[in-house]
N, C-alpha and C positions, 0 to 999 in steps of 0.2 A: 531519702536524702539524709544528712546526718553530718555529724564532725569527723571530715577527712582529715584532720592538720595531723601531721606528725611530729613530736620532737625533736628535734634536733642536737638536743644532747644526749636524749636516753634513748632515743627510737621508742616511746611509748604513744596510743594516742591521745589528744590533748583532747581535755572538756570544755565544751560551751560554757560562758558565765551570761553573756548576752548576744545577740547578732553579732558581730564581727570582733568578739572578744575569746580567746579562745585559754585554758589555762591547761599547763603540765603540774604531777607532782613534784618533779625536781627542783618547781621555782621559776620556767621559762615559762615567758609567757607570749602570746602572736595578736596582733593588734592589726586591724585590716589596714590602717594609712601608715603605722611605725614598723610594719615586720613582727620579726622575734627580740625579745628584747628579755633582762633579766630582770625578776621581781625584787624589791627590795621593801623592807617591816614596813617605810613609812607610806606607799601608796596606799590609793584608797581608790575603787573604783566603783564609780556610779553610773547612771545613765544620768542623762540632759537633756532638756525640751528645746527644738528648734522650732521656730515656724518657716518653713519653705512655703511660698507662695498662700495659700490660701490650706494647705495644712499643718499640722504640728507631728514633728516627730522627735524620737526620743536617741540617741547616739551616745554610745559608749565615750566617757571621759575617761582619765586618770588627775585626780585630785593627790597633793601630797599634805600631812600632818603639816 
């Protein structure tokens, strides 16, 4: 298995940063509930702890400066 995503603006394929977060060099970036969307200087992206039911899991955020 592996990171299928492709770009959509350069046709390169995009890198994992975290599970459902995916990044391009050109700036695009794929977010599994947002799409493809463009990066801009002031995001900041982290993971976050949830607790669902009786476990804790961690899900891609996007925080801004």
């Amino acid at each position: 298995m592996g990171s299928n995503k492709i770009c959509i603006n350069c046709g390169r394929k995009m890198k994992q940063q975290f599970i459902g977060l995916h990044h391009c060099e050109c700036g695009i970036s794929w977010k599994k509930d947002i799409g493809y969307f463009e990066r801009t200087p002031d995001m900041i992206f982290a993971l976050e702890r949830k607790v669902v039911g009786k476990k804790t899991k961690q899900v891609p955020v996007i925080r801004y400066k």
